[in-house]
VMD Tcl script that draws the C-alpha trace (Angstrom):
set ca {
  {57.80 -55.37 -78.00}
  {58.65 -55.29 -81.67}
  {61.51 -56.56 -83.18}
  {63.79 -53.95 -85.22}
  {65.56 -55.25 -88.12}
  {68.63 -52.47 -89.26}
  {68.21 -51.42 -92.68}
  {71.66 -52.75 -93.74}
  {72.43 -52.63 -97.51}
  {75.24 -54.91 -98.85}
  {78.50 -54.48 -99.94}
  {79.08 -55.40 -103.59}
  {82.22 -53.54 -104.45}
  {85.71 -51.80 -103.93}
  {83.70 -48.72 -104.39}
  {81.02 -49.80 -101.77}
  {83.77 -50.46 -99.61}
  {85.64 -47.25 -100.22}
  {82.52 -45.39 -99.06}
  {81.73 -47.70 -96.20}
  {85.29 -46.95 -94.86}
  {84.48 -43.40 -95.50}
  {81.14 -43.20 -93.46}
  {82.76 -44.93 -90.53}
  {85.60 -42.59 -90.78}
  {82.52 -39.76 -90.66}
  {80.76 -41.38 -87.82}
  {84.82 -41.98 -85.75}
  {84.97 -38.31 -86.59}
  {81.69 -37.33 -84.76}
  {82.15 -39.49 -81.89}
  {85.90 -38.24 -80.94}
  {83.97 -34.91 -80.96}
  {81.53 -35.35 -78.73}
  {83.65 -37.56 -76.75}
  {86.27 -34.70 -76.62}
  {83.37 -31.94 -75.72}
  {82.05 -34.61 -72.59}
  {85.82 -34.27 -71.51}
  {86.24 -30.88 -71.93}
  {83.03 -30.50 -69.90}
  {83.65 -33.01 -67.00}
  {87.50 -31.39 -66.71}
  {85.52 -27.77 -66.59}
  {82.61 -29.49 -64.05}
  {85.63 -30.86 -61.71}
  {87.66 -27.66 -62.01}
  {84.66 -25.47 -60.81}
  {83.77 -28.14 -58.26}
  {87.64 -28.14 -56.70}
  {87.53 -24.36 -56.97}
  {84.12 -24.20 -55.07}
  {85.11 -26.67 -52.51}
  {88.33 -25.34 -51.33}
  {87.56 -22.91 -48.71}
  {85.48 -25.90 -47.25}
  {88.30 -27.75 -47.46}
  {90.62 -25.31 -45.66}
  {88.20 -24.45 -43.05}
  {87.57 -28.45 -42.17}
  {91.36 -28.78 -42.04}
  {92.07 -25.79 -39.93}
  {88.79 -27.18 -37.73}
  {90.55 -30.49 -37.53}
  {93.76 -29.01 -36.00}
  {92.07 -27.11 -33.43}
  {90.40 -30.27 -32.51}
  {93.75 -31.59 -32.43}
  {95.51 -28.71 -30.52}
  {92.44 -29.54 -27.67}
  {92.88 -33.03 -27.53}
  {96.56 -32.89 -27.53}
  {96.50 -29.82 -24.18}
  {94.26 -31.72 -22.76}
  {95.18 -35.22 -23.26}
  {95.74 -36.25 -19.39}
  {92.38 -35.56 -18.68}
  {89.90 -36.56 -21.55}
  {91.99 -39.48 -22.34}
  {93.29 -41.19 -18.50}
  {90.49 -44.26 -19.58}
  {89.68 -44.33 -22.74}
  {91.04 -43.55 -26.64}
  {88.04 -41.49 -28.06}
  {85.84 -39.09 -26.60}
  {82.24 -38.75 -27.81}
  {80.28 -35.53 -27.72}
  {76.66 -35.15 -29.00}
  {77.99 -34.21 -32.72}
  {80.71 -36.69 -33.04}
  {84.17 -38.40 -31.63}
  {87.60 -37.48 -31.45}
  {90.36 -39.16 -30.03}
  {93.59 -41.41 -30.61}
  {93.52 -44.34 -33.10}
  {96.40 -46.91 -32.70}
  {98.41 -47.49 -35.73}
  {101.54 -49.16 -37.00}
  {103.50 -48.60 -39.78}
  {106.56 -50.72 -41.17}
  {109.43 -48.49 -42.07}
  {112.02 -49.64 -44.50}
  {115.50 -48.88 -46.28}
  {116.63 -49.65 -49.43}
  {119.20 -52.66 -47.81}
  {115.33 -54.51 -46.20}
  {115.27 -56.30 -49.01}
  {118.59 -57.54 -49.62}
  {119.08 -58.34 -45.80}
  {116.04 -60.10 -45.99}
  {117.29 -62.27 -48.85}
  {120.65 -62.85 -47.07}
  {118.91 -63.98 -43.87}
  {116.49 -66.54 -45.41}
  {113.57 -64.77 -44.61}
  {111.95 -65.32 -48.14}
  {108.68 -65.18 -46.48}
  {108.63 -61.35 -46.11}
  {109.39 -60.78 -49.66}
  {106.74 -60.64 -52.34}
  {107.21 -61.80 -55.52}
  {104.94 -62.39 -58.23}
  {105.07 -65.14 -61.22}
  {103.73 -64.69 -64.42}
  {104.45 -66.48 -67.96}
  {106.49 -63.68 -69.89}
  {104.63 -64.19 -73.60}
  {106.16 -61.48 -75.26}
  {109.78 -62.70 -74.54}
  {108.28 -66.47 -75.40}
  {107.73 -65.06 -78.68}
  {111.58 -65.82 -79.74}
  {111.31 -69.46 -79.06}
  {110.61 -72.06 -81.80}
  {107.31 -74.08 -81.94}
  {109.37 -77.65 -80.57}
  {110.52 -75.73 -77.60}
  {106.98 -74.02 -76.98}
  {105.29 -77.56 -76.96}
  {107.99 -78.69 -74.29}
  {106.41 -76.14 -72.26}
  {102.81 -77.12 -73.12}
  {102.60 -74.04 -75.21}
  {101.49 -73.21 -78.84}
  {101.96 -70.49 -81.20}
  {98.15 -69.51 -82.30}
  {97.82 -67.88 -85.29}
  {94.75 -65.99 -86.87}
  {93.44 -63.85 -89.15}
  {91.73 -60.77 -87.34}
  {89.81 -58.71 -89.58}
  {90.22 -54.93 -89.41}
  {89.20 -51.66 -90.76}
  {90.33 -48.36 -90.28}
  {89.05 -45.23 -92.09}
  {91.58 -42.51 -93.61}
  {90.77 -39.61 -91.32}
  {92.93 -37.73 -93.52}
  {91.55 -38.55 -96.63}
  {88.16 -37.96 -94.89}
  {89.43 -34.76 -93.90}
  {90.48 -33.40 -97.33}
  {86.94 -34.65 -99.28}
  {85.03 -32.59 -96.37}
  {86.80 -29.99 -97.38}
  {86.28 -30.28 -101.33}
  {82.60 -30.29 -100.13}
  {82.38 -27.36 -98.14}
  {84.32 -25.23 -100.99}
}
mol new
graphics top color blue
foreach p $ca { graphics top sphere $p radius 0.5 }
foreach p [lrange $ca 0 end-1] q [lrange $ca 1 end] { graphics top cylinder $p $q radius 0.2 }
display resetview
């Protein structure tokens, strides 16, 4: 397979750089809009999908509770041995489940009886609020204030805006 080399040319000057900033601004431009037309698409694509599934929806629902009403009238009878029936198309039956219920007091009674064990809690080093202390007190924590120079560029969509403008007048 052959190598492809991008025909890059160099930046020399403000000017170069100006226009650089420009083009990406141009390219940003293009992107959010055919990001924004995929969206608009998908959100159309899911609407009609939703739309064309819901009487499917409704009728397996309203299917389900007749099941249901069955099962439940004739519960005695299908169910005297066993949990789950099976027919030649599928199962139905009862499913065991448990569910904890709680108030808004659980978790202070909890804490008042000592029974820390049912509480979750979850520890993480706040670095935002560590911000505020100095550099000595950050090393008695074996932490360290990093500092760096990330480079950035951001293209003037406005500016961008306005010269597309000139050049379509």
């Amino acid at each position: 397979m052959a190598r492809f080399k991008p025909n890059v040319k160099k930046i020399e000057s403000l000017e170069d750089t100006n226009l650089t900033l420009k083009e990406i601004g141009l390219l940003e431009r293009e992107l959010e809009t055919i990001d924004g037309d995929a969206h608009r698409q998908i959100a159309e694509i899911k609407t009609a999908a939703v739309k064309a599934g819901e009487s499917i929806r409704k009728r397996i629902t309203d299917l389900s509770a007749l099941l249901g009403a069955y099962a439940e009238y004739n519960r005695a009878e299908l169910f005297k041995d066993k949990k789950t029936v099976q027919v030649s198309f599928g199962i139905f039956g009862y499913r065991k489940s448990t569910s904890i219920s709680v108030k808004k007091t659980t978790l202070e009674l909890l804490k008042k009886l000592g029974k820390i064990i049912f509480i979750r809690t979850k520890e993480e080093v706040d670095k935002e609020a560590m911000a505020v202390m100095t550099d000595e007190e950050l090393a008695m924590v074996d932490a360290v204030r990093k500092y760096k120079d990330d480079f950035f560029c951001e293209a003037d969509k406005e500016e961008i805006n306005k010269d597309l403008l000139k050049e379509q007048m």
